[in-house]
C-alpha positions in Angstrom: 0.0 0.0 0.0 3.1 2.5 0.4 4.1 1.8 -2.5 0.9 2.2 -4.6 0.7 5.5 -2.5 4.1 7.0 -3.5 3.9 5.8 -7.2 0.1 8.0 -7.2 1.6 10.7 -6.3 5.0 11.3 -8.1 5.2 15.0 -8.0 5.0 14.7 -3.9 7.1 11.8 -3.8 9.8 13.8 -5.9 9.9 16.3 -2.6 12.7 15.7 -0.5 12.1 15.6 2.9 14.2 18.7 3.3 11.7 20.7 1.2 8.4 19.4 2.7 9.7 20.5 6.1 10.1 23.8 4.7 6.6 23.8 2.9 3.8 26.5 4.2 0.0 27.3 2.8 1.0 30.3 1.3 -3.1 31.5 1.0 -3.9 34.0 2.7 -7.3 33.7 4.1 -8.3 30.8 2.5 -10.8 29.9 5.4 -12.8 33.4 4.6 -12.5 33.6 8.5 -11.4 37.4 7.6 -14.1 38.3 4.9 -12.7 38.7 1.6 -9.7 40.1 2.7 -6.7 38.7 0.4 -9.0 37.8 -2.3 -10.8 39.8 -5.4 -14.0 38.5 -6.1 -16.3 39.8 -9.0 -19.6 38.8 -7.1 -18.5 36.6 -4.3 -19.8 37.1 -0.6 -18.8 35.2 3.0 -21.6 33.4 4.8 -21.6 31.6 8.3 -23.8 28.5 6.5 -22.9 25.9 5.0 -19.1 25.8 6.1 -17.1 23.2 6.5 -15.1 24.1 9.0 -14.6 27.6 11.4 -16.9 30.1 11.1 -17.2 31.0 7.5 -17.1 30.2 3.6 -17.3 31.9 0.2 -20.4 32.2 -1.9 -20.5 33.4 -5.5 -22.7 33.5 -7.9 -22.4 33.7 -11.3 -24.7 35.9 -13.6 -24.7 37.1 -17.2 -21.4 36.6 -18.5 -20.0 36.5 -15.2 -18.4 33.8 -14.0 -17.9 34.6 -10.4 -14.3 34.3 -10.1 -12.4 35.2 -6.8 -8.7 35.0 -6.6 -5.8 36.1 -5.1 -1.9 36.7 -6.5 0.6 34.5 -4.0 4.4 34.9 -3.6 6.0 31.9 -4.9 9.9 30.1 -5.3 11.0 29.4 -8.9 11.4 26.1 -10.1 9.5 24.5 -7.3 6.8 22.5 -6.4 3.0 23.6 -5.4 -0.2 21.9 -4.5 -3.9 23.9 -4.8 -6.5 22.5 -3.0 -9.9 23.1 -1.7 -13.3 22.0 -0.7 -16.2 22.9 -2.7 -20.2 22.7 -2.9 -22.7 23.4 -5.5 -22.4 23.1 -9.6 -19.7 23.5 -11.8 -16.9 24.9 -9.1 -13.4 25.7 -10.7 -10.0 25.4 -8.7 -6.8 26.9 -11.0 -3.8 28.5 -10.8 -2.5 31.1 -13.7 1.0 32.6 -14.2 2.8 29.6 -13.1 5.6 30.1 -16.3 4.9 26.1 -16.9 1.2 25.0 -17.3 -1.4 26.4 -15.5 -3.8 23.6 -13.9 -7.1 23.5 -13.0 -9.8 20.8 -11.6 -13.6 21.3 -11.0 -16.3 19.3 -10.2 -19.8 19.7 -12.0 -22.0 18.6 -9.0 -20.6 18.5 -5.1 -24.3 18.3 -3.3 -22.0 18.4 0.2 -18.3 19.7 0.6 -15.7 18.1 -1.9 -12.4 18.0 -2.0 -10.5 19.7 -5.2 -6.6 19.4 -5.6 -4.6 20.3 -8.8 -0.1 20.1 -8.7 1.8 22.8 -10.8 5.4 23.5 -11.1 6.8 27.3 -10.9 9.3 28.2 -14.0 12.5 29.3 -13.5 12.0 32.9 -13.4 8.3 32.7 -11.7 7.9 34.6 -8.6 4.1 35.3 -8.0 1.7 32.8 -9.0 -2.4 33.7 -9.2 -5.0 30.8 -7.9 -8.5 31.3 -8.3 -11.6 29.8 -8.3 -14.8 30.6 -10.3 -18.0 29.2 -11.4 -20.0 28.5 -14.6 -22.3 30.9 -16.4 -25.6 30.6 -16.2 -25.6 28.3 -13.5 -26.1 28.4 -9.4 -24.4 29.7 -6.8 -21.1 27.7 -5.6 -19.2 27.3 -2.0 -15.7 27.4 -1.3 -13.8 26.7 1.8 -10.7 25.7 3.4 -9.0 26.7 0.1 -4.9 26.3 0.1 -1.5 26.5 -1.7 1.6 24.6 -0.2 4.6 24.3 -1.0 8.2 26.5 -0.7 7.7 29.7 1.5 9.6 32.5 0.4 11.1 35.1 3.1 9.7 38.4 2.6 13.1 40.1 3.2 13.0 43.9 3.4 11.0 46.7 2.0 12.8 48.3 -0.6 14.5 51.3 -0.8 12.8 55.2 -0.9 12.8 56.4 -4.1 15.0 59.3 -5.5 15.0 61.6 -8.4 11.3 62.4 -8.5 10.4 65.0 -11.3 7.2 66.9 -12.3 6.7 66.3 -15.9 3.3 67.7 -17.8 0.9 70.4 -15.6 -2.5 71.3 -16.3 -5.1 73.2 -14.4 -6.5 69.6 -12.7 -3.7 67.1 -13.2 0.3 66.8 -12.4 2.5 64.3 -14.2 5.4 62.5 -12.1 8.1 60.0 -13.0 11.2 58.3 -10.9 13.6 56.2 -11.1 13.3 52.5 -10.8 14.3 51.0 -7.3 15.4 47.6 -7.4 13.1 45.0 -5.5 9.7 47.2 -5.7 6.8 44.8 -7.3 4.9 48.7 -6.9 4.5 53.0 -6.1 2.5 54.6 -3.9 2.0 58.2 -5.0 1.3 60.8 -2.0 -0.1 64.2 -2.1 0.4 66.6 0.4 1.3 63.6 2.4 -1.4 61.4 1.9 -1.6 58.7 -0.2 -3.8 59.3 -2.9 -3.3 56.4 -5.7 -0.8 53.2 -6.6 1.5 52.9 -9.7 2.8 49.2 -11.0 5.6 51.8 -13.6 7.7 54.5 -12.8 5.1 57.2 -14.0 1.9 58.4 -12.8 -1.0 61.5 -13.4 -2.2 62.6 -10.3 -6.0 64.2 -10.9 -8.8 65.8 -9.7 -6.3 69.2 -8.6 -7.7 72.5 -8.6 -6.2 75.1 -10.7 -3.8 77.7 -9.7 -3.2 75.3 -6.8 0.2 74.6 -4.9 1.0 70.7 -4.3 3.3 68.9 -2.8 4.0 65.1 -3.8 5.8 62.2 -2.9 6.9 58.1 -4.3 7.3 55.4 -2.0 7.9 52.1 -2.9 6.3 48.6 -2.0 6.5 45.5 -2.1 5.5 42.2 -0.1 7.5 42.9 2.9 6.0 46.8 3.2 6.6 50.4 1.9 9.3 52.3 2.0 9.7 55.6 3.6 8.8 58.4 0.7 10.5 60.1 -1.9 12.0 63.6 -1.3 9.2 66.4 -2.1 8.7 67.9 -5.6 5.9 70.7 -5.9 3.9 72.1 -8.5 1.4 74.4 -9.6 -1.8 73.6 -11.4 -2.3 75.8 -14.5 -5.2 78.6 -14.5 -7.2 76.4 -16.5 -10.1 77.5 -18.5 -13.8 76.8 -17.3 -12.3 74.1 -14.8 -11.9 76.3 -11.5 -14.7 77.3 -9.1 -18.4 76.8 -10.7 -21.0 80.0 -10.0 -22.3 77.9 -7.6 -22.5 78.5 -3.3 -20.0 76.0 -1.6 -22.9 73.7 -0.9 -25.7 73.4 -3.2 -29.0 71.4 -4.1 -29.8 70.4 -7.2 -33.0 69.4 -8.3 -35.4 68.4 -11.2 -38.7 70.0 -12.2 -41.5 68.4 -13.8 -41.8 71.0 -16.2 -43.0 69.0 -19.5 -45.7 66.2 -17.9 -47.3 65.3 -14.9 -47.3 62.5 -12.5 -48.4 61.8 -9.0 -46.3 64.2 -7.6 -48.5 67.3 -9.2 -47.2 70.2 -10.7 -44.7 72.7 -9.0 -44.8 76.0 -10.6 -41.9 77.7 -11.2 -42.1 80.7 -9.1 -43.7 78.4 -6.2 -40.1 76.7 -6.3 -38.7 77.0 -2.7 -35.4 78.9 -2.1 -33.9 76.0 -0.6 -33.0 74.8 -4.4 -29.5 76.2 -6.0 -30.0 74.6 -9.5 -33.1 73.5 -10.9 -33.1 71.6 -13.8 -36.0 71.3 -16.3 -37.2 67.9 -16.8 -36.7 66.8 -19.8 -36.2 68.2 -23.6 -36.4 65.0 -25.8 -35.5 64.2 -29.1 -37.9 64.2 -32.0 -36.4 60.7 -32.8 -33.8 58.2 -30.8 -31.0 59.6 -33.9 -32.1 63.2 -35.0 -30.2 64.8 -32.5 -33.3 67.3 -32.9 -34.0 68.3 -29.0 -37.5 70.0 -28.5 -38.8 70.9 -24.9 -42.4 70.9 -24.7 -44.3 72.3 -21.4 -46.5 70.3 -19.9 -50.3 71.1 -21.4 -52.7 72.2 -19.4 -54.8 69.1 -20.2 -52.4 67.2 -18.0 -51.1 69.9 -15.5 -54.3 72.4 -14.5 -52.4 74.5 -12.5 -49.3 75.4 -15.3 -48.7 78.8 -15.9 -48.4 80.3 -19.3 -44.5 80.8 -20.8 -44.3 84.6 -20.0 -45.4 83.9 -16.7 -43.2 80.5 -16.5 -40.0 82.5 -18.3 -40.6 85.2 -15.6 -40.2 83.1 -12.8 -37.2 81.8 -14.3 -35.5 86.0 -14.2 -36.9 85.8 -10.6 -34.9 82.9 -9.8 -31.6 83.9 -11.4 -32.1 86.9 -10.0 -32.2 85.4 -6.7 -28.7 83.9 -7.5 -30.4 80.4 -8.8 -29.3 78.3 -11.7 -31.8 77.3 -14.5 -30.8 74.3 -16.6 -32.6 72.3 -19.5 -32.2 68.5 -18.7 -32.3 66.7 -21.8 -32.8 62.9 -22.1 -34.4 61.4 -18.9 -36.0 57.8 -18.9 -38.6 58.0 -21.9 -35.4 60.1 -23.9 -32.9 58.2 -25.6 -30.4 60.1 -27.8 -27.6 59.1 -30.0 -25.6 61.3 -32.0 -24.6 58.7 -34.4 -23.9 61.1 -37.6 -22.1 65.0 -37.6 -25.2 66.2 -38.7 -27.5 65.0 -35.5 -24.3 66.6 -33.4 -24.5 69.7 -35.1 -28.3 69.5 -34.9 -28.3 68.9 -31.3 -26.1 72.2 -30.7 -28.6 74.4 -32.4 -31.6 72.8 -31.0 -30.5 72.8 -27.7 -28.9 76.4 -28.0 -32.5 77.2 -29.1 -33.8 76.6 -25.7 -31.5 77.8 -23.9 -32.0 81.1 -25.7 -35.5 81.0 -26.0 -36.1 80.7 -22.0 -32.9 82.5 -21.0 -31.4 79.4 -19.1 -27.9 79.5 -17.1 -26.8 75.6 -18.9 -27.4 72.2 -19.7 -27.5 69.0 -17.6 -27.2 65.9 -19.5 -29.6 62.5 -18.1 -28.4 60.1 -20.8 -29.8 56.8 -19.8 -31.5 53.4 -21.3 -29.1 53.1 -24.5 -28.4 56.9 -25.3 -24.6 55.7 -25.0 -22.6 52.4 -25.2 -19.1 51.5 -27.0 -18.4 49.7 -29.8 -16.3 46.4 -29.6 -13.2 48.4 -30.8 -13.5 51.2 -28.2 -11.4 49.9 -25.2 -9.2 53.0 -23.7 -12.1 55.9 -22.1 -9.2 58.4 -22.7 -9.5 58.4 -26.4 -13.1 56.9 -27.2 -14.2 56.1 -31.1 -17.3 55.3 -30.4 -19.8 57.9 -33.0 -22.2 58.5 -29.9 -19.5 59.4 -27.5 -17.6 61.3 -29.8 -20.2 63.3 -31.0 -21.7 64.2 -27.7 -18.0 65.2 -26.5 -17.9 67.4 -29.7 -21.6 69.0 -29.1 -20.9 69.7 -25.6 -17.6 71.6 -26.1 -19.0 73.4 -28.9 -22.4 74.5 -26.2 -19.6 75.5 -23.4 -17.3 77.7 -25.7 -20.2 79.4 -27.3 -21.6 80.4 -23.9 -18.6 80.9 -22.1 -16.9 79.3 -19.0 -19.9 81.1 -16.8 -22.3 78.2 -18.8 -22.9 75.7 -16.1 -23.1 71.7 -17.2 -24.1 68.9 -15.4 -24.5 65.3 -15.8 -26.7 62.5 -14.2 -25.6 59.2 -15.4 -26.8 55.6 -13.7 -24.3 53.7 -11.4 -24.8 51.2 -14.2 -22.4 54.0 -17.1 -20.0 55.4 -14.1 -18.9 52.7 -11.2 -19.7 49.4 -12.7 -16.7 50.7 -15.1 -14.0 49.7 -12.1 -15.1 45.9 -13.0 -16.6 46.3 -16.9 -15.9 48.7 -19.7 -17.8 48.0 -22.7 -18.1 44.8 -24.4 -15.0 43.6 -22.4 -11.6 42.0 -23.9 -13.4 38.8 -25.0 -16.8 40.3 -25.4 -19.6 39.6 -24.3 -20.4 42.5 -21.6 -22.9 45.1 -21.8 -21.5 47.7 -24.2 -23.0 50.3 -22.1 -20.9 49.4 -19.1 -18.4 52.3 -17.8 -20.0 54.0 -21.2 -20.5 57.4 -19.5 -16.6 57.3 -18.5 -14.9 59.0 -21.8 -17.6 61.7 -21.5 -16.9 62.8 -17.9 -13.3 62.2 -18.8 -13.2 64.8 -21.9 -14.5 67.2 -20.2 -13.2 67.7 -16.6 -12.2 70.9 -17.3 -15.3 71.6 -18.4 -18.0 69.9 -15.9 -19.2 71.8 -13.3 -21.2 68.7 -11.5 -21.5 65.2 -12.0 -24.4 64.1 -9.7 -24.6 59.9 -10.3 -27.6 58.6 -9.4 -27.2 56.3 -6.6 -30.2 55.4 -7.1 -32.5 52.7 -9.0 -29.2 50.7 -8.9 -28.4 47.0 -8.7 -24.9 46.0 -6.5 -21.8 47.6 -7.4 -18.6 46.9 -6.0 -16.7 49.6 -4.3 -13.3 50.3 -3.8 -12.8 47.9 -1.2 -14.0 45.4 -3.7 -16.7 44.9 -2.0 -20.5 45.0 -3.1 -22.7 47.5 -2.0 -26.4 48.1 -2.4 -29.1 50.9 -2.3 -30.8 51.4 1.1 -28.0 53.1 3.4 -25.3 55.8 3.4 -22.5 53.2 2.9 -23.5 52.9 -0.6 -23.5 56.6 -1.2 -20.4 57.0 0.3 -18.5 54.0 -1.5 -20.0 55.3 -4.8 -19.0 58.7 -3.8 -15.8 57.5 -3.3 -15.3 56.3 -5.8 -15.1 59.5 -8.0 -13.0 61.4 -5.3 -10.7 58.7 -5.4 -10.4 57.9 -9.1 -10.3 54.1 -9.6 -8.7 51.2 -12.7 -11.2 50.8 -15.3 -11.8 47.6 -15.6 -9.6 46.7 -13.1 -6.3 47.4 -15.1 -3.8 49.8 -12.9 -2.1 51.1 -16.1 -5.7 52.3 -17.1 -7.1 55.0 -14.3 -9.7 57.1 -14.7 -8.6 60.0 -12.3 -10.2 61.1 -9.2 -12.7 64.9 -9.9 -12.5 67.6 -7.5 -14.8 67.8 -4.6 -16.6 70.5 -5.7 -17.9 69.2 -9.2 -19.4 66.3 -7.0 -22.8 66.1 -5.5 -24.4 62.5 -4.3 -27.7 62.1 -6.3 -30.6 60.9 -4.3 -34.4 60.3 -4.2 -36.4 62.4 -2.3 -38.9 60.1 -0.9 -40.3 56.7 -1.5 -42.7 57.3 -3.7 -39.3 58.9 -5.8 -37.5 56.4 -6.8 -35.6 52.8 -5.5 -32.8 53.4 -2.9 -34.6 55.8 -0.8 -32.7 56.5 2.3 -33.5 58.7 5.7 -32.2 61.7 6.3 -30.4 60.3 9.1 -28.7 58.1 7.0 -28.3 61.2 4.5 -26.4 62.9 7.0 -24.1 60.0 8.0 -23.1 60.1 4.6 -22.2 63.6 4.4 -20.4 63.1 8.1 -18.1 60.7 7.0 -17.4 62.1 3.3 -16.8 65.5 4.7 -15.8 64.9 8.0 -14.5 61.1 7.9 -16.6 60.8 11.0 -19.0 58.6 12.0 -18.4 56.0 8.9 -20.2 52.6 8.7 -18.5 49.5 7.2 -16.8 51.0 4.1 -14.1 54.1 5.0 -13.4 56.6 2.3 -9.9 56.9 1.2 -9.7 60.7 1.8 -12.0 63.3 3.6 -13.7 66.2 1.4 -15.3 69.3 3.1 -15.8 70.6 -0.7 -18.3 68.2 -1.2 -20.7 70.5 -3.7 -23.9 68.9 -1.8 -26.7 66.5 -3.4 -28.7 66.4 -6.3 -32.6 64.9 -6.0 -35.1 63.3 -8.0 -37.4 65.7 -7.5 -38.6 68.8 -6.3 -41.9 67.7 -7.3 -41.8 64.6 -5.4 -39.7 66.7 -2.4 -42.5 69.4 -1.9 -45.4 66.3 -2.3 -43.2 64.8 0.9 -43.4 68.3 2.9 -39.8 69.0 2.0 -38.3 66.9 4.3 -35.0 66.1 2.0 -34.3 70.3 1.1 -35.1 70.8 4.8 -32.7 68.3 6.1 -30.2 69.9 3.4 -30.8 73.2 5.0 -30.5 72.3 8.2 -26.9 70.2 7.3 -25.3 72.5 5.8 -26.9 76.3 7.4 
């Protein structure tokens, strides 16, 4: 029986004795006794039931074309011997390892009704130093359970953190961003870029843009290096100053403002707000919606709502006359164009250049301060080709780039423009941009990206709509969902913080400045999924602002510029006795 054993396993047999004393489990949490922590899962979450042993085990899900994968990147020795094992549950559950510089292994099971064991051997090349082991599902199919997960073999000694990095240099400045290079330094697997002495992003070259700077600013920055034994101490300081910029400094807004949309072309439960019975409490009031004559035209008409279906609307020179009264009051009239029933592409450079005149129409005809853009349904998505948000091909997304330039020149930089994507176009890009590198994907995922992108400079809020949302995973790459202030905050976050688009570091779309940022919001129930209290409204703002009083996810840097929060709607706000714009009021004095 030993010797059928030995000759079963050769690649165990071939260990000396020497070498499996010095064997470890090199997975780090493999248990899930410490969440997620260690691993990156696309949809996996821990649960106390089933394990198999301790207290807790991974469940994923797969859905779409997602195949649920979690893994983790391990330290390895060349040229040596591994083993990757597991217990599993459920259908089709994958075990692998990839990056091994042999031949990556995997094993899977398609049915475990209770906990089965999975095992795979691999052998590291000669140059192979960090191995990845994952483990994944199959689409279409049921959730799966992992636990107890492990690789052993060789250790490796951390050693020592790697030296501080010299020679840092300030390359190319503009009024939001600051370009930095350095040296190499030898044994770094990674950067850490600080600002004013905090860290503010990570860097896997020797090169990094650090964003979302206000002009004519002073900074300070500094490199450390990492790598799996800790970070070194930082780099010496090199400054810079932002550029003046043009139309990318301080909006005509207060510090803190409300933004809010009026039902000014239809009715609905809500009833209809007149414009002059607006309350003060709003800074920007957007006029819901001008739509398109058809999905392509690019032809953008804004009809009031009749009086067949709103009793109480006032006629245009009384409604246009509000509007003076309101700007004279220091408010901010905008036409909202799209909205949920408005889909437009600007497929062609004639519906681009139609769209510019149409929508300059309005905004001349009722004397309104800008534009806010509500793109949603499938206004935008990217072609298969269009893979790198900082230069976009895609006919919809360059067109509406080009249209929107062309509207903020002609008015000037006092012209105020908004936008109010979907979590779906914005955050989901940190896991999916577009079709994806093998297809597949949405092609409206992330599609809203390239737009915010090209015109930073230009964008005086971007107010997401954290609302009518399915999960999205944060920074901490975790999920979050609607229904309490950690989501706000870890979407919110998210754009303060700048994140990889679909996960790739070389690929970052860069953090915005606090003050082109509001958190959108329902105003009541009746508003719209993800309602929250105002309690939990103001926990948000407390920990974005203040970094106080923070639930489970903590924001990676604290922003009293917050601009304030954006609500669907003023209609349905007044209809709930103003209980969101008097909380706002009360929040911020």
């Amino acid at each position: 029986m030993c010797t059928a054993t030995v000759l079963a396993l050769p690649g165990l047999a071939a260990l000396s004795s020497a070498a499996r004393a010095a064997d470890a489990d090199l997975a780090r949490n493999g248990g899930f006794e410490a969440g997620l922590d260690g691993w990156t899962c696309t949809a996996g979450t821990v649960v106390t039931s089933p394990v198999r042993s301790g207290g807790s085990a991974l469940r994923a899900t797969p859905a779409g074309s997602d195949n649920a994968r979690c893994a983790q990147t391990v330290t390895v020795r060349p040229d040596s011997q591994y083993t990757l094992a597991g217990y599993v549950r459920g259908s089709y559950a994958y075990l692998g390892a990839s990056g091994t510089g042999t031949t990556d292994v995997s094993t899977w099971t398609q049915s475990a009704p209770d906990w089965q064991r999975l095992a795979t051997t691999f052998r590291t090349g000669p140059s192979t130093t960090r191995v990845t082991v994952y483990t994944h599902g199959w689409y279409g199919t049921g959730a799966y359970h992992v636990d107890d997960l492990s690789l052993v073999g060789p250790g490796v000694d951390a050693g020592l953190p790697p030296a501080a990095p010299t020679g840092l240099t300030v390359g190319q400045i503009t009024s939001t961003s600051v370009g930095l290079s350095w040296p190499a330094v030898p044994g770094a697997t990674g950067y850490a870029v600080h600002r004013d002495g905090v860290r503010v992003q990570s860097a896997s070259g020797t090169s990094a843009t650090v964003g979302g700077l206000s002009p004519s600013t002073a900074y300070s920055f500094q490199v450390s290096a990492v790598n799996d034994a800790g970070e070194s101490a930082k780099s010496p300081v090199a400054t810079a100053t932002t550029t003046a910029g043009s139309g990318g400094g301080p909006s005509p807004l207060p510090a803190h403002a409300l933004v809010g949309y009026l039902h000014a072309s239809f009715a609905n439960g809500s009833g209809y707000t007149r414009m002059a019975d607006v309350p003060d409490s709003w800074d920007v009031i957007d006029l819901a919606f001008g739509e398109p004559t058809s999905v392509t035209s690019g032809d953008i008409r804004f009809d009031r709502c009749p009086a067949t279906e709103c009793p109480n609307v006032e006629s245009d020179a009384e409604f246009k006359a509000a509007i003076r009264a309101k700007q004279a009051a220091g408010k901010k009239v905008l036409i909202s164009i799209g909205g949920q029933n408005g889909q437009v592409q600007l497929t062609t450079a004639a519906a681009r250049d139609r769209f510019v005149s149409s929508v300059s129409s309005i905004i001349d005809e009722y004397g309104l301060d800008g534009l806010d853009i509500d793109f949603e349904g499938h206004s935008l998505s990217l072609n298969a080709d269009d893979t790198d948000f900082k230069n976009p091909k895609t006919p919809v997304i360059v067109n509406l780039v080009s249209a929107l330039r062309t509207l903020k020149a002609a008015y000037g930089d006092d012209f105020v423009l908004t936008m109010a994507p979907e979590t779906f176009f914005v955050q989901l890009g940190y896991q999916f941009y577009g079709t994806g590198k093998w297809g597949g994907q949405d092609p409206r995922a992330g599609a809203y990206l390239p737009v915010v992108h090209a015109l930073r400079d230009d964008l005086t809020l971007l107010h997401v709509q954290d609302y009518n949302s399915g999960p999205v995973m944060g920074l901490d790459n975790q999920y979050h969902s609607m229904g309490g202030a950690d989501f706000h905050v870890a979407m919110t976050d998210m754009l303060l913080t700048g994140f990889p688009v679909a996960g790739d570091a070389n690929n970052v779309f860069p953090p915005l400045r606090a003050d082109q940022v509001a958190i959108g919001m329902p105003a009541s129930t009746n508003a719209g999924n993800g309602h929250v209290s105002t309690a939990e409204v103001n926990k948000a703002l407390d920990c974005l602002t203040r970094r106080t009083g923070c639930g489970s996810y903590v924001p990676h840097g604290t922003w009293p510029d917050l601009r304030g929060l954006m609500t669907w709607s003023i209609n349905w706000d007044r209809h709930n006795n103003a209980e969101f714009s008097r909380n706002f009021d009360a929040y911020f004095g």
